[in-house]
C-alpha positions as CSV (number, residue, x, y, z in Angstrom):
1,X,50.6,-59.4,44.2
2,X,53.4,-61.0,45.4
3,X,52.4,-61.9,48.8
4,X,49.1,-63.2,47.4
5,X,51.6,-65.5,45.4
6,X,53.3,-66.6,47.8
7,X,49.9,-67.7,50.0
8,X,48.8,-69.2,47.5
9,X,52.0,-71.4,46.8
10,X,52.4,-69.4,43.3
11,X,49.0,-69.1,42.3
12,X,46.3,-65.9,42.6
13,X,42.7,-65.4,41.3
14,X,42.0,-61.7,40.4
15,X,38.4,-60.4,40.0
16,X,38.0,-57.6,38.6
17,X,35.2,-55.0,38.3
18,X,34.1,-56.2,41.6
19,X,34.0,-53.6,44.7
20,X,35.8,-54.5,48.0
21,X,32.4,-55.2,49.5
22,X,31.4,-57.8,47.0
23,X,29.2,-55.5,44.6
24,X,29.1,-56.5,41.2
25,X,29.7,-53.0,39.3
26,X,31.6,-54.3,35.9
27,X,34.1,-51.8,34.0
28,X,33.4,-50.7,30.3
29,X,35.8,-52.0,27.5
30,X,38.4,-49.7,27.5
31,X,38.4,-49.3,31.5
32,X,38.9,-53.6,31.5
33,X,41.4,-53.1,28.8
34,X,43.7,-50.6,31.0
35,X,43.4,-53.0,34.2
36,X,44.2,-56.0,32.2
37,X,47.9,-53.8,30.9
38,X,48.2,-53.2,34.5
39,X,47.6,-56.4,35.6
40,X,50.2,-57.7,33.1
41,X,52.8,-55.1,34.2
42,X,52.7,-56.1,37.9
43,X,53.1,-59.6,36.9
44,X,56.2,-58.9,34.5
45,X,57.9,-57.2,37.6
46,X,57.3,-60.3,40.2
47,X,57.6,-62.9,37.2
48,X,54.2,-64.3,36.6
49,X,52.0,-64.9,33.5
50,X,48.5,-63.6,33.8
51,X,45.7,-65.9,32.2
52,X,41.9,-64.5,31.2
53,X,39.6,-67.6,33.0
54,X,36.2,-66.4,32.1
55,X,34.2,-62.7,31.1
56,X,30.7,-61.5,31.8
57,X,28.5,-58.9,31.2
58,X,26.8,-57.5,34.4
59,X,23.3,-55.4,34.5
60,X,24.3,-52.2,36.0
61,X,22.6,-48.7,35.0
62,X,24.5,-47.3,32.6
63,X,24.3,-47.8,28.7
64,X,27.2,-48.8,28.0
65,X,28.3,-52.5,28.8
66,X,29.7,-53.3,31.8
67,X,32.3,-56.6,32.6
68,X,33.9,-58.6,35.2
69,X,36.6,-60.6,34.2
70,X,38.5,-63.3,36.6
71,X,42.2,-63.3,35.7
72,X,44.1,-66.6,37.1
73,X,48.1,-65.1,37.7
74,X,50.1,-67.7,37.9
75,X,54.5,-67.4,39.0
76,X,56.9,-69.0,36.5
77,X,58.7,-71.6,38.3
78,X,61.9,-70.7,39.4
79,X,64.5,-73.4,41.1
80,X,62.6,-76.6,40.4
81,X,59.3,-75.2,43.2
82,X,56.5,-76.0,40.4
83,X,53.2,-76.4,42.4
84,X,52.6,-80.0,43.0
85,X,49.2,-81.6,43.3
86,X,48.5,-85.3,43.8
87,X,45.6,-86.8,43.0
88,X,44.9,-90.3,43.4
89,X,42.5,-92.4,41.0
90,X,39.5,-94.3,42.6
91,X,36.9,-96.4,40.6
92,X,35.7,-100.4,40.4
93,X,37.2,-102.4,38.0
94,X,36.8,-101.6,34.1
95,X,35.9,-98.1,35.0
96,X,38.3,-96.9,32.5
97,X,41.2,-95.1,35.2
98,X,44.2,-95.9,33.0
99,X,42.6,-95.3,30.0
100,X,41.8,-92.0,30.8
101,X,45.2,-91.0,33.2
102,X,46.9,-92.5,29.3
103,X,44.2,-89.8,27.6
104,X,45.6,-86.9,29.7
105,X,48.6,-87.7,29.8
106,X,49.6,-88.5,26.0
107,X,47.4,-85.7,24.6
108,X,45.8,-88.5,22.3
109,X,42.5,-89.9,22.2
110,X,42.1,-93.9,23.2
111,X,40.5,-95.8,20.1
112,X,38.0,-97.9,22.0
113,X,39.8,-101.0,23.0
114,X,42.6,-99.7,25.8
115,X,45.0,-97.9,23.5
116,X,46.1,-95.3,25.7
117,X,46.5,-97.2,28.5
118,X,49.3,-99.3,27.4
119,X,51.8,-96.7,28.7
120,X,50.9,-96.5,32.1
121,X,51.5,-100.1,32.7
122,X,54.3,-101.6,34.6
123,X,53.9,-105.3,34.2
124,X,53.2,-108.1,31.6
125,X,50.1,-109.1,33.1
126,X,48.6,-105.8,33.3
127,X,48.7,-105.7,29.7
128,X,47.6,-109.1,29.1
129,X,44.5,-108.7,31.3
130,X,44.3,-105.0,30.9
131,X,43.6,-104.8,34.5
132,X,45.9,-102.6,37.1
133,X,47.4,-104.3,40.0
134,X,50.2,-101.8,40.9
135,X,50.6,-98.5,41.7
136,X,52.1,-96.2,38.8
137,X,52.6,-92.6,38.8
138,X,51.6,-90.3,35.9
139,X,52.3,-86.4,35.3
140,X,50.3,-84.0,33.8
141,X,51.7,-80.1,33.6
142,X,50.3,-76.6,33.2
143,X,52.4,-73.8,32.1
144,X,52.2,-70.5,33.5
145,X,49.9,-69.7,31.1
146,X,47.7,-72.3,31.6
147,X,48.2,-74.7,28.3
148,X,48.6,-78.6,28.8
149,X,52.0,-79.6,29.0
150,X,52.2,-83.7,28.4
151,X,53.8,-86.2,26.3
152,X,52.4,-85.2,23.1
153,X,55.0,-83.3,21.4
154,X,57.5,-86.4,22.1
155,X,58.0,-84.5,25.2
156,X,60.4,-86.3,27.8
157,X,59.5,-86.5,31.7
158,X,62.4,-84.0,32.2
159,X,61.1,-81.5,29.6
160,X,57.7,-81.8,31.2
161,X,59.4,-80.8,34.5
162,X,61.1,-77.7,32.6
163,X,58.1,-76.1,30.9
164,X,55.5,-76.1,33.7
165,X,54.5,-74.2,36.2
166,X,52.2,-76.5,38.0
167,X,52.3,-80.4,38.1
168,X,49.5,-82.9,38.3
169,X,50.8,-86.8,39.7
170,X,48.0,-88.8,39.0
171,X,48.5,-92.1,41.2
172,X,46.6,-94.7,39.0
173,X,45.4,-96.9,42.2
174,X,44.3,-100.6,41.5
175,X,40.0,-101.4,41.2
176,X,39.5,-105.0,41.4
177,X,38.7,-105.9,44.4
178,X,41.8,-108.4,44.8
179,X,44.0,-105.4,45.2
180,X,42.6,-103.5,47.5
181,X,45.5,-103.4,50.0
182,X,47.5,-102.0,47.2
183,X,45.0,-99.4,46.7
184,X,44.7,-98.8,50.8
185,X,48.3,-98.2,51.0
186,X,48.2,-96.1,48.2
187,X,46.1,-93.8,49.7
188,X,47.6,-93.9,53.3
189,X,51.0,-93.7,52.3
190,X,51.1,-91.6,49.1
191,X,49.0,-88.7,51.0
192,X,47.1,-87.3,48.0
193,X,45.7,-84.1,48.2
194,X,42.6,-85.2,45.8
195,X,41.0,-87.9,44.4
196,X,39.1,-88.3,41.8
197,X,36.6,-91.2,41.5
198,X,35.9,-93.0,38.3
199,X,32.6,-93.8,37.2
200,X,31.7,-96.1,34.3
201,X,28.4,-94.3,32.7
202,X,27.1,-98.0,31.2
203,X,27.7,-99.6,35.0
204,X,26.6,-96.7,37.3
205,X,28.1,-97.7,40.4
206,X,29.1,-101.4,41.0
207,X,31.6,-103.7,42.5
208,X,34.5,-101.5,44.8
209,X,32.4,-98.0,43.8
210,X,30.8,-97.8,47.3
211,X,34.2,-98.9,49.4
212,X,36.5,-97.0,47.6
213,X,34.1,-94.1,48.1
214,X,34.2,-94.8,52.0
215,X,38.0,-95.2,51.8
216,X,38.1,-91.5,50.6
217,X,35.8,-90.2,53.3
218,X,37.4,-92.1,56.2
219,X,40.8,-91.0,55.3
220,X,39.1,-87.2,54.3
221,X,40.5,-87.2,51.2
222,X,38.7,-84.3,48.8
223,X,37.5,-85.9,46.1
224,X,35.7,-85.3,42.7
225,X,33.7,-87.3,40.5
226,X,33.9,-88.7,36.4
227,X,31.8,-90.6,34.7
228,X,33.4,-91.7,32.0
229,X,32.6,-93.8,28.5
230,X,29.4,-91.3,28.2
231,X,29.8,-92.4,24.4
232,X,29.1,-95.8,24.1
233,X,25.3,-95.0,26.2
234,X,22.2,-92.9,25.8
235,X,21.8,-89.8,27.6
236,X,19.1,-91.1,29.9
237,X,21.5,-93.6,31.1
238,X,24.2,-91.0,31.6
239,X,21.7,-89.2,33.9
240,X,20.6,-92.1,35.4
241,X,24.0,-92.6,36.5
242,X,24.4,-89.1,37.6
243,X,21.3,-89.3,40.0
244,X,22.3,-92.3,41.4
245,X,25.1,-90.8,42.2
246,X,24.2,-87.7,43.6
247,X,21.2,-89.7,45.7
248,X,24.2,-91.5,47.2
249,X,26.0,-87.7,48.1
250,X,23.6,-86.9,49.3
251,X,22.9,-89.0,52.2
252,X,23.3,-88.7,55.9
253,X,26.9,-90.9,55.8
254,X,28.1,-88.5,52.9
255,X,26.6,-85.0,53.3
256,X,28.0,-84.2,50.0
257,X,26.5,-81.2,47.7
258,X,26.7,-82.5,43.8
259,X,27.9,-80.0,41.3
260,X,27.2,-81.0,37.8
261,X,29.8,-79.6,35.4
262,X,28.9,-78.6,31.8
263,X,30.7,-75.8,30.9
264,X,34.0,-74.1,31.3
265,X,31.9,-71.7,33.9
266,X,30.6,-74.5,35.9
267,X,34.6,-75.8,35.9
268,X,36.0,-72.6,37.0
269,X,33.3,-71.9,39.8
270,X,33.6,-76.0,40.9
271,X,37.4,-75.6,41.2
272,X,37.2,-72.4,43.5
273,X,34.6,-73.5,45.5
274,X,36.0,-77.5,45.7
275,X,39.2,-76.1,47.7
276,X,37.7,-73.8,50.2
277,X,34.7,-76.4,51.0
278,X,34.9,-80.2,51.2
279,X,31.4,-80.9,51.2
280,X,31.2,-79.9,47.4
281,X,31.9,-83.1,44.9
282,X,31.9,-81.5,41.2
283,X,30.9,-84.3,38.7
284,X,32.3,-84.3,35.0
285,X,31.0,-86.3,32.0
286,X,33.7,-87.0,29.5
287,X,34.7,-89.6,27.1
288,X,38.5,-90.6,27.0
289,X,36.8,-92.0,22.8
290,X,35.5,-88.8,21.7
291,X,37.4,-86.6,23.7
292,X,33.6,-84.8,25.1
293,X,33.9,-82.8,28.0
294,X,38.0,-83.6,28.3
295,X,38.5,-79.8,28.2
296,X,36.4,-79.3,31.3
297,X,38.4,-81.5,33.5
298,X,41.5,-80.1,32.2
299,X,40.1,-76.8,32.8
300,X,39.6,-78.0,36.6
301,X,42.7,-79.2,37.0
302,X,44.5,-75.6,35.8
303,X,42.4,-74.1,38.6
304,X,42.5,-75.9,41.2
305,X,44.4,-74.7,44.3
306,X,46.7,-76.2,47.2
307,X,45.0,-77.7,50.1
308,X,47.7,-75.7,52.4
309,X,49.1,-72.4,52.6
310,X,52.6,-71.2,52.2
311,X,52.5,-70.5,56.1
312,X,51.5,-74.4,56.8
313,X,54.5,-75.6,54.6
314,X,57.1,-73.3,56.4
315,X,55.9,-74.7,59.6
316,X,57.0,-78.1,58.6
317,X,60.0,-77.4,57.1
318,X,61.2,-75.6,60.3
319,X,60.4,-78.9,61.8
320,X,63.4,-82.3,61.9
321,X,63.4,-84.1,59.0
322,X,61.0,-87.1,58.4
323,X,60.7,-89.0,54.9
324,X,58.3,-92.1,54.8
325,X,59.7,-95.0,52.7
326,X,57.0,-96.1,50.4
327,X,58.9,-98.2,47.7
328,X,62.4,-99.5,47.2
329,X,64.3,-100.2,44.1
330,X,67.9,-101.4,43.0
331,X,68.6,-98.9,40.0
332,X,72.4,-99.9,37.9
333,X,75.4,-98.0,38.6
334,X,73.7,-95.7,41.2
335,X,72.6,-98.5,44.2
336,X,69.6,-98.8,46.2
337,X,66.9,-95.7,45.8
338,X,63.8,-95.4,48.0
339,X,60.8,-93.3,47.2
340,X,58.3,-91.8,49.5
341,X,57.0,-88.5,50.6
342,X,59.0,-86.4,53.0
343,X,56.4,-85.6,55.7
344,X,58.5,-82.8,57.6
345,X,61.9,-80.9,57.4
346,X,63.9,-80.0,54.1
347,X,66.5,-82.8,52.7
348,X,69.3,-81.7,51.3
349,X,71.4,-84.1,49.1
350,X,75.1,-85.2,50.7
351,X,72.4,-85.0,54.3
352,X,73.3,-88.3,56.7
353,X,70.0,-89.7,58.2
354,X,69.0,-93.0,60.4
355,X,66.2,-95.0,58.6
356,X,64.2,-97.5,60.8
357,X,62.8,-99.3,62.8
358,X,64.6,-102.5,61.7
359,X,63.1,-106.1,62.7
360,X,65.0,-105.6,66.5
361,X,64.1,-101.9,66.8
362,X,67.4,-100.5,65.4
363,X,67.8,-97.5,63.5
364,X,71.0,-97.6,60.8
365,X,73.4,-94.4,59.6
366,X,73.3,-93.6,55.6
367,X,73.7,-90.5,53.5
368,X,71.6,-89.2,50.7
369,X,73.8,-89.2,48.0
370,X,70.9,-87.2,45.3
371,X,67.6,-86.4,44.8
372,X,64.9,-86.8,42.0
373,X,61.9,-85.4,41.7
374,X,59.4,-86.1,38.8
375,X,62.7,-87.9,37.1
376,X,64.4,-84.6,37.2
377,X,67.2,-83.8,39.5
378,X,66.5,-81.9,42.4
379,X,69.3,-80.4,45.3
380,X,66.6,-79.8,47.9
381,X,63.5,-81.3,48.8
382,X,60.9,-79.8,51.1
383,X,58.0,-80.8,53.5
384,X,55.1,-82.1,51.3
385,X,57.2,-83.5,48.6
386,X,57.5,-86.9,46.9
387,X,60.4,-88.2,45.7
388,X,63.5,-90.7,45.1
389,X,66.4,-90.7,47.3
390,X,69.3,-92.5,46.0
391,X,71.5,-94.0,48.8
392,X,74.6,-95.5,46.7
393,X,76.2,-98.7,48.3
394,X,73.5,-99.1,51.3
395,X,72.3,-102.8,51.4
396,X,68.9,-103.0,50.1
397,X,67.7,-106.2,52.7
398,X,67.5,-103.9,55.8
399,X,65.3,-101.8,54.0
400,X,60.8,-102.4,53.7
401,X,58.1,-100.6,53.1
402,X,56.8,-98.8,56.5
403,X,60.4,-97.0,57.7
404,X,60.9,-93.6,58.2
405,X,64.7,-91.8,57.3
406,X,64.6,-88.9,60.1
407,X,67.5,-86.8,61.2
408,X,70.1,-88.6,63.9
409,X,69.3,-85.6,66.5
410,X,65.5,-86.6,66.0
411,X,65.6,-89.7,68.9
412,X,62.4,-91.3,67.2
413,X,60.0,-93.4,69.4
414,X,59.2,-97.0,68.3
415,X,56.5,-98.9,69.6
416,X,55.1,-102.9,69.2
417,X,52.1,-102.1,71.5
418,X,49.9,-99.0,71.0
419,X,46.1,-97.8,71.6
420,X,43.9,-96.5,69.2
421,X,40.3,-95.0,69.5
422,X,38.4,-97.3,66.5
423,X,35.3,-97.5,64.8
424,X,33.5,-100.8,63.4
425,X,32.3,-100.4,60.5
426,X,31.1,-103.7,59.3
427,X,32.4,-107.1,61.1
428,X,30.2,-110.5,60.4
429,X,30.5,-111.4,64.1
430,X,31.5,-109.4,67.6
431,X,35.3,-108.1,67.4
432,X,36.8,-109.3,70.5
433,X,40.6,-110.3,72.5
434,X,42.9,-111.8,70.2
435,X,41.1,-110.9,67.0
436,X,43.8,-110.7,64.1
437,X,43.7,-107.9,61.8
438,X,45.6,-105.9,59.0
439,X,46.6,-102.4,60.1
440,X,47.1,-99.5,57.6
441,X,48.9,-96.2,59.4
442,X,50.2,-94.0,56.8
443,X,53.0,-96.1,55.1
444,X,53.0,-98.9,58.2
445,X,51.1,-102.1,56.7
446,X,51.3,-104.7,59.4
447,X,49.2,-107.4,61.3
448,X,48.6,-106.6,64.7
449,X,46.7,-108.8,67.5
450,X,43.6,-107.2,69.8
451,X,44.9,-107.2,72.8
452,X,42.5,-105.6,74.9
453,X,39.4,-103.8,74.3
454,X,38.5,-100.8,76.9
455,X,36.1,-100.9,79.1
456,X,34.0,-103.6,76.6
457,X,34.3,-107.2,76.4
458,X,33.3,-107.2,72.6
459,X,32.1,-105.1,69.8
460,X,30.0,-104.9,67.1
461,X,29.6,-103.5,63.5
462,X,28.8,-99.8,64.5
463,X,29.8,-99.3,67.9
464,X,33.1,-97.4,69.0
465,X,36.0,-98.4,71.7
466,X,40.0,-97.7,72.6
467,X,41.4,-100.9,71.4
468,X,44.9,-101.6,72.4
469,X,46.8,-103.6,69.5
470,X,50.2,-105.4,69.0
471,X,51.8,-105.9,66.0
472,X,53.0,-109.3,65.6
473,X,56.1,-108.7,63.8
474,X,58.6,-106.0,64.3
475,X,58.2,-102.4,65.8
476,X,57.0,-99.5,63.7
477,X,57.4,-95.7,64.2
478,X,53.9,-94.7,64.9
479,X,52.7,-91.2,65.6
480,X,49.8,-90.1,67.9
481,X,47.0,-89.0,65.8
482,X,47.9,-90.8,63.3
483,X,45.1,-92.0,61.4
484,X,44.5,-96.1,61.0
485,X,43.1,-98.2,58.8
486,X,42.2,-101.8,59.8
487,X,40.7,-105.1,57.7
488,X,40.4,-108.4,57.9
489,X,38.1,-110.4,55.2
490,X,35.1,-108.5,55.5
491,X,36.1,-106.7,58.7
492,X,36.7,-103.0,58.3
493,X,37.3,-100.1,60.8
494,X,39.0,-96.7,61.0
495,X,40.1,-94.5,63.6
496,X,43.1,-92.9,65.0
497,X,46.4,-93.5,67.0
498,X,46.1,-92.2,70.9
499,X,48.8,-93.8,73.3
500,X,52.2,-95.3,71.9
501,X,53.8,-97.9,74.4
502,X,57.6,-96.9,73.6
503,X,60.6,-98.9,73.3
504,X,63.1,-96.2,74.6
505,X,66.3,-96.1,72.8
506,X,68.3,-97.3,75.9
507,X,66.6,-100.6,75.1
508,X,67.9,-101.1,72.0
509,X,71.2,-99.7,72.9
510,X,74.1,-98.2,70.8
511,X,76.0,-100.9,69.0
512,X,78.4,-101.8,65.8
513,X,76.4,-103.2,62.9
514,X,78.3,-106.1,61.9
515,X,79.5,-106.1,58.5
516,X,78.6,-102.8,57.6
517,X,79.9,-99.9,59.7
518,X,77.3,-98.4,60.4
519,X,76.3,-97.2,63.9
520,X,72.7,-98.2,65.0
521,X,70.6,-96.8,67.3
């Protein structure tokens, strides 16, 4: 039990009454009842709670009734490593994302006209237009039990944090079309594990539906689907909505299989089979009004397991540390804090890193002074993580969106000119030399220049090419596979990162930072 905890990053689904080869044979009462005390014993000597997910009755000879019972054992966190799941939130405009992220999130049911979204939002405007145009974070728990743990209660973000064993950040993305970079960066940069794709039932799918749909597959993103406001229309609309949207699953571009949801069974069995194959989509039907079908989604969300193993996230952390910047903040009495995700290594708070590039290719010393993670402290941060990194006094104008903080030993390449193998998607014309466009690689958001296509003169929507690009401002830390985004008006493409031309470091040479003392590289 313990090393099936620790693959699955503090989570194990036990069947029992099921033979080693897969037969169904069932146990009578009293033999489930003795498991089940067993069961709970072994997970009171590792530490673990031990949660009953579902029972049935199977049909094997004998008269007296036979069960199988899947048990979900889940470890009660210990030194701040709760499981953490993000899942980013998809959907056209007026779909009712917020709405339902403030439903899950405050335990309480929205009244109709955007109640429980009032929470979630950061600015002025987005309350006086009700429309999200930022990105905001939201956290959902579970305990090692498996029971909500959310603001109800008049719960802090701290005690949230405290009490659960497993944490859901819902990044509530942006659906009007006007916003879309902010929504493209939030899924490049952010790296959610899921996403989950909001439906309004009364609007089937409309406006940004389709694209943000094709954002998720490009960037092969899981991702499930809700239809939501099922109260306010009949249920033959409802299911018109639901075949139009498995008709769209199903096609050759998607070559998704559509799993209906309508009971806690379906929940379980979508959750299980969701994580160990991608071409599965469950679909819920809830209301964030009346509250239908909430408990199914929530069930979902209990279950559902990490992408990666605990093997994959060692074999980061053995590698030098790498944190992506994706925001920047001034925050009184404590200085200028970034956040991001830290894509490889472990950072350790007092740890002195060089963030970069700058706008002449520099890199610059500073020192973590402390971590948060969730709004609770944290001393250690590992591979896979997001969170805020406090620097103190560090001057917040040499920082932007699209550095990286890596360790000094890690001598990182830089480049202005790289080559990427890309795919056209739709352009109105032919894509040729000195074609401007807006390129999205992880947290990098820059405008780079075509400067040479391969082996082609031109290309058009469809067809695929190495394209070598420059970007037309300052150097950016790329990687080589890295995958890339690109759009211009209408223009979209995808692909990924082959050949970096790099500025070696010798270039940039060692010098003082004037006014700061600070070495940069």
């Amino acid at each position: 039990m313990k090393w099936r905890l620790q693959e699955g990053r503090g989570e194990a689904v036990y069947q029992i009454g099921v033979e080693d080869n897969g037969l169904l044979v069932g146990l009578s009462e009293e033999e489930m009842r003795a498991s089940l005390k067993t069961l709970r014993r072994m997970a009171e000597k590792v530490g673990a709670d031990i949660t009953v997910l579902r029972e049935r009755e199977v049909d094997y000879d004998s008269d007296v009734p036979r069960k199988i019972t899947e048990v979900l054992v889940r470890k009660v966190p210990d030194n701040q490593q709760f499981l953490d799941l993000r899942v980013a939130v998809l959907g056209n405009v007026d779909s009712g994302k917020s709405t339902l992220l403030g439903v899950l999130t405050q335990g309480e049911l929205d009244n109709g006209r955007g109640r429980a979204r009032l929470n979630l939002f950061r600015h002025l405007h987005e309350i006086q237009s009700g429309r999200t145009s930022s990105i905001s974070f939201e956290i959902l728990g579970f305990n090692s039990k498996g029971e909500v743990v959310n603001y109800s209660d008049s719960r802090t973000a701290e005690e949230i944090c405290e009490s659960s064993s497993k944490m859901i950040t819902f990044i509530d993305l942006a659906g009007h079309h006007k916003y879309l970079k902010t929504t493209i960066f939030g899924l490049t940069s952010y790296c959610p594990d899921f996403a989950m794709l909001v439906v309004s039932a009364n609007t089937g799918i409309a406006g940004t539906t389709r694209e943000h749909l094709g954002l998720a597959m490009a960037l092969k993103v899981p991702f499930f689907i809700v239809i939501s406001k099922v109260d306010l229309c009949s249920k033959a609309t409802v299911e018109r909505t639901v075949k139009q949207l498995e008709r769209i699953l199903k096609q050759p571009g998607c070559n998704k299989l559509p799993l209906l949801v309508n009971s806690d069974d379906d929940a379980v069995t979508a959750a299980q089979q969701f994580a160990q194959s991608p071409n599965i989509t469950p679909i819920f039907t809830l209301s964030s009004v009346s509250g239908e079908n909430l408990d199914l989604l929530k069930v979902f969300l209990n279950i559902l397991p990490p992408l990666t193993n605990s093997k994959e996230q060692e074999e980061l952390m053995q590698q030098l540390t790498e944190f992506q910047v994706d925001e920047i903040y001034t925050v009184p009495e404590v200085g200028t804090v970034v956040g991001g995700t830290l894509s490889s290594g472990i950072c350790r708070e007092g740890e002195n890193l060089v963030v970069g590039p700058t706008d002449d290719g520099k890199f610059l010393r500073l020192k973590v002074c402390s971590i948060q993670r969730n709004r609770s402290a944290c001393r250690v941060l590992r591979a896979g993580q997001a969170a805020t990194l406090a620097l103190g006094p560090f001057d917040r104008s040499l920082l932007r969106k699209g550095m990286v903080m890596v360790s000094p030993e890690m001598n990182p390449t830089i480049c202005s000119v790289f080559e990427a193998e890309i795919v056209l998607l739709f352009h109105a014309t032919t894509f040729r030399k000195g074609f401007q466009v807006t390129v999205h690689v992880g947290n990098v958001r820059q405008t780079a220049i075509v400067e040479k296509i391969h082996g082609k003169d031109k290309l058009r929507t469809g067809e695929k090419a190495v394209v070598c690009f420059r970007f037309i401002k300052h150097p950016e830390y790329l990687k080589i596979g890295a995958k890339l985004l690109f759009r211009e008006g209408v223009t979209k493409g995808i692909g990924h990162v082959t050949d970096l031309q790099a500025i070696t470091t010798k270039e940039n040479g060692l010098e003082e930072s004037l006014g700061l003392g600070q070495l940069s590289f």
